[in-house]
N, C-alpha and C positions, 0 to 999 in steps of 0.2 A: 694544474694551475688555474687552467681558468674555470672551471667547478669551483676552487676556490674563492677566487673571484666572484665569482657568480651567489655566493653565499655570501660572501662580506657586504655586497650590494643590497643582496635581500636584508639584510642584520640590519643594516644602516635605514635603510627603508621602513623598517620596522619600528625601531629605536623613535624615529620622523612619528611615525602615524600614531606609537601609543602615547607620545608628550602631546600631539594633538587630538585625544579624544576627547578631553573636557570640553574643549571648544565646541566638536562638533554637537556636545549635547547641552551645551549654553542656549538657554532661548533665544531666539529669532523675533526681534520685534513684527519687521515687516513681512512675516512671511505667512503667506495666503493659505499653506497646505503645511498640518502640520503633522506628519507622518509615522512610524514604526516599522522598523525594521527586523527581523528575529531570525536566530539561527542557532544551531547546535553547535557550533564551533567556537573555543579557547577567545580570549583576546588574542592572543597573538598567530592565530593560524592567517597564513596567506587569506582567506575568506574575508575573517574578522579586519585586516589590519588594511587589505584593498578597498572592501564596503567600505570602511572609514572614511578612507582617502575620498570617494567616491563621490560620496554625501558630502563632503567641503566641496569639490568641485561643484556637483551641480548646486547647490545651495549659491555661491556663487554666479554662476552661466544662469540663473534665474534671477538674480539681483535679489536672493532670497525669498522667495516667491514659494519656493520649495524647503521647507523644514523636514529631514528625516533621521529619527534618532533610533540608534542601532542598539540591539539587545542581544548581546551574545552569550556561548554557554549554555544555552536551554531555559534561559530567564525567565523568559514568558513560560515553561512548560518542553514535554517533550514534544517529538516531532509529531503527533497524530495531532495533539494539543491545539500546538502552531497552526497548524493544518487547517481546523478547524473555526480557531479565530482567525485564519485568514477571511475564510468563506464565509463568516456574518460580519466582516469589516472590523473586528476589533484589533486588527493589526492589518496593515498595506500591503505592506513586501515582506516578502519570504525567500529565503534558498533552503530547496528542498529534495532531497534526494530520490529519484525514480520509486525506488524501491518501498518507499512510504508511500510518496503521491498514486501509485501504481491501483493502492487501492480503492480508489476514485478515478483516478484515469488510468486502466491498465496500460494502453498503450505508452505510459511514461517511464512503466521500466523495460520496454522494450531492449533500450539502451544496455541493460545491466544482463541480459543475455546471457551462459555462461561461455566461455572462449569463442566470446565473437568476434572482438578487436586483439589485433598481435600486440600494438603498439598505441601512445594517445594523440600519434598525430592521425593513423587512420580512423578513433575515436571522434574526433575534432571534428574531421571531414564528414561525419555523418551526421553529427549533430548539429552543425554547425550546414548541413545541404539539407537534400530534403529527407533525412527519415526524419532529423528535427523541425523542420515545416510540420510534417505529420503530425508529430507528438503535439505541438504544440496549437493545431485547428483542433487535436481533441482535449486537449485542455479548456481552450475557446468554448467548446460543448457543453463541458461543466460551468462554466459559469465565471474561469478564471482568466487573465492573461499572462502569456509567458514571454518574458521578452528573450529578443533571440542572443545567442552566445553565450552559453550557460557555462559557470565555474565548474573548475576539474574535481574530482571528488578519487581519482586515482583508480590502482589495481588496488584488488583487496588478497589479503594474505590470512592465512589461520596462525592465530597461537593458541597451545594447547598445554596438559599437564605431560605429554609425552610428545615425542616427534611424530611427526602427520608425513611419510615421507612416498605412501600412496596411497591408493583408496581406500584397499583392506585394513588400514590404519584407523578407519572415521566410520568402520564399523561400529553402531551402536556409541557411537559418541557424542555426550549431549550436550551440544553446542548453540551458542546466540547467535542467531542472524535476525537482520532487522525484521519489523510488522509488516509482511508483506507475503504473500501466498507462493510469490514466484522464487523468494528465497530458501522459502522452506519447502520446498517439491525439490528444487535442487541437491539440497544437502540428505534428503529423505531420499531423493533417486543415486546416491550417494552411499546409501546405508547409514549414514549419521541419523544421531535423535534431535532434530533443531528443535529450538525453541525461542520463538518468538518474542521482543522486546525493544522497547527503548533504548538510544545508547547510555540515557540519561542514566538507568537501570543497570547495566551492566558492571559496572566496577564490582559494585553490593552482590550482583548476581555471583561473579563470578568469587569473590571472598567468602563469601558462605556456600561453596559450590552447588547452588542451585544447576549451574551449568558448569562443564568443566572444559571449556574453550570456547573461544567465539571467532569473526572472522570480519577485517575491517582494511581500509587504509593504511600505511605505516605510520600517517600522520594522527591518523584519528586512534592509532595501537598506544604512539606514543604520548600524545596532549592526556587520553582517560589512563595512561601511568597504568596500563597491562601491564606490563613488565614486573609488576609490587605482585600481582595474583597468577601470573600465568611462569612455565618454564621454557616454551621451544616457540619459535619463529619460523612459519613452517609456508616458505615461497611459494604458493598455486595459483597465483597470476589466476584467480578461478573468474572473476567480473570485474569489467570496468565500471564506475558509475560518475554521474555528473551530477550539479548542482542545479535546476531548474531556478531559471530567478522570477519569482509568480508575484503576481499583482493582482489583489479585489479589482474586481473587475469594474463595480462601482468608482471606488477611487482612481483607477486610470482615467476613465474614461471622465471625471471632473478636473482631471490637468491639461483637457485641452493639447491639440496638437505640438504645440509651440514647446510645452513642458514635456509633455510624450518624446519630441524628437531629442532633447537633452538627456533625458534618459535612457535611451537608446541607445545614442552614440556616448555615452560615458560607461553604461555596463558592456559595450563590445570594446572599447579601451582598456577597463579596467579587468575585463574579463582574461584580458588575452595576459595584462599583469600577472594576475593572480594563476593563472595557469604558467607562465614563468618562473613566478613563486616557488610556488608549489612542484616540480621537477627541479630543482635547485635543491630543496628543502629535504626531500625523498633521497635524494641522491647520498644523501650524508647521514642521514637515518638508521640504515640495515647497521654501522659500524656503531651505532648512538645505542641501540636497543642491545645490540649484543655487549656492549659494557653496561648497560644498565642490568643482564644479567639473564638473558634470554641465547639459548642455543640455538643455533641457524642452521638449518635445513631445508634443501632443494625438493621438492615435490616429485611424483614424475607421473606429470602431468597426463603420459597418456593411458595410465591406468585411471584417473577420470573420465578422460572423453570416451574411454570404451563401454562406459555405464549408462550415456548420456543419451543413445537414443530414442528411450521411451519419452523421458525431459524436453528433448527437443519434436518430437512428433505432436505431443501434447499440447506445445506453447505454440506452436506453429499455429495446431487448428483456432486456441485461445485468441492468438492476434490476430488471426486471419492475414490471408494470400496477400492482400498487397499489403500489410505493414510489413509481411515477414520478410516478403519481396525488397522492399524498398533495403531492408534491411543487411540482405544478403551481397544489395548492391556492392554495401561496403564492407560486408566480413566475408564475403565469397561464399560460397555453398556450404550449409551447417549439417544437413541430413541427407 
């Protein structure tokens, strides 16, 4: 009951923020900064529908001083795209997944590790202490800023043309995982054939089987409508990952403190929403996908981790001692 609950609240919540988005993208006469915001995620994903919220508030708490108009779906481009116009200012804010940003800041998919975190509160706790200090001084490096309390981005699961239900299953199977080196050594120390790509890419991928599975969030399985191209639902809790909320580093630093602090404390408000959301949302999912026509399947999982030691010696030396360190704090010893 109260799962139930807890979904009727998210519904209504939702219902709230999508009758308010024309507003938030109504021009702003008085406002001094007039902003972009971009993301990979649906209108209606927990992401999309809290940013929303988000950006009325501070627009607001700055008496409009602040104008930020959101772009969701992959509007602007996929995720390297985004990335990239973040980095010569043609868009402000970003959430951005480790696993992309990784390739500019490796330390930022640290986080995405594979069975590092059991659960996403001991996730939280890291990213949210300091390995995400860390991550976030080497973001700083690059030339970006990252504000602290970044949205949930969940476990990520495989679906496939067949059940995936241990390792010697993902033999030679050639599967999407995102543009990122650390995801593809994963699924390659795995025995799978990854292949690298956009999510924006994927649907197409996978209908003309370029690839013949891929491996994502249940939220992001469900919003890109896997379920129309794939057959089996295949649990491996294999990586947590987060949403990095980045900012030109240029345009922070011309909102002045005053504006800075409002933003700060409205994405660790909203953040903590949207990660609410988002386990409310998941929770009602695995039963949503397998009527939409998807078989479900248990992993076992430690016919993974028994492949994994070259992967993790590897990435070890990659991040080096103290991020791996900092790291371990909070998944406890990986090698």
């Amino acid at each position: 009951m109260k799962s139930a609950q807890s979904r009727g609240r998210f519904a209504a919540s939702l219902a709230a923020t999508l009758a308010s988005i024309n507003v938030v993208r109504a021009p702003a006469r008085a406002a001094q900064f007039e902003y972009k915001y971009g993301n990979d995620q649906s209108v209606g994903s927990p992401v999309t529908t809290r940013a929303v919220e988000m950006w009325q508030a501070i627009s607001r708490e700055t008496r409009g001083k602040l104008l930020v108009r959101t772009f969701g779906d992959s509007t602007l481009g996929g995720d390297t795209q985004m990335l990239g116009q973040l980095r010569s200012g043609a868009i402000q804010f970003l959430t951005e997944p480790g696993s992309i940003l990784g390739n500019i800041v490796p330390a930022a998919q640290i986080t995405d590790v594979a069975y590092a975190f059991r659960d996403a509160r001991q996730a939280f706790s890291a990213v949210d202490g300091d390995l995400g200090e860390y991550v976030r001084k080497e973001i700083a490096a690059k030339g970006m800023y990252a504000i602290p309390h970044p949205f949930d981005n969940g476990f990520r699961q495989i679906t496939a043309n067949k059940p995936v239900r241990n390792a010697s299953e993902l033999e030679g199977l050639k599967i999407r995982v995102p543009a990122s080196p650390a995801s593809v050594d994963l699924f390659k120390t795995l025995g799978a054939a990854p292949a690298a790509m956009n999510v924006s890419e994927l649907y197409t991928s996978l209908q003309t089987h370029v690839v013949d599975a891929q491996e994502n969030a249940l939220i992001n399985i469900e919003q890109s409508r896997v379920f129309e191209v794939q057959k089996t639902l295949n649990f491996s809790n294999h990586s947590w990952t987060c949403w990095w909320f980045l900012v030109n580093q240029d345009a922070w630093n011309a909102l002045g403190p005053e504006i800075q602090g409002v933003v700060t404390r409205n994405v660790a408000k909203y953040a903590d929403l949207q990660r609410r959301d988002f386990a409310s949302l998941t929770a009602s999912l695995t039963d949503k996908l397998h009527r939409q026509g998807l078989a479900v399947y248990s992993c076992d999982t430690a016919s993974f981790k028994a492949r994994l030691a070259p992967y993790y010696s590897k990435w070890k030396t990659l991040y080096g001692d103290k991020a791996w360190g900092l790291l371990e704090k909070y998944s406890g010893r990986l090698l």
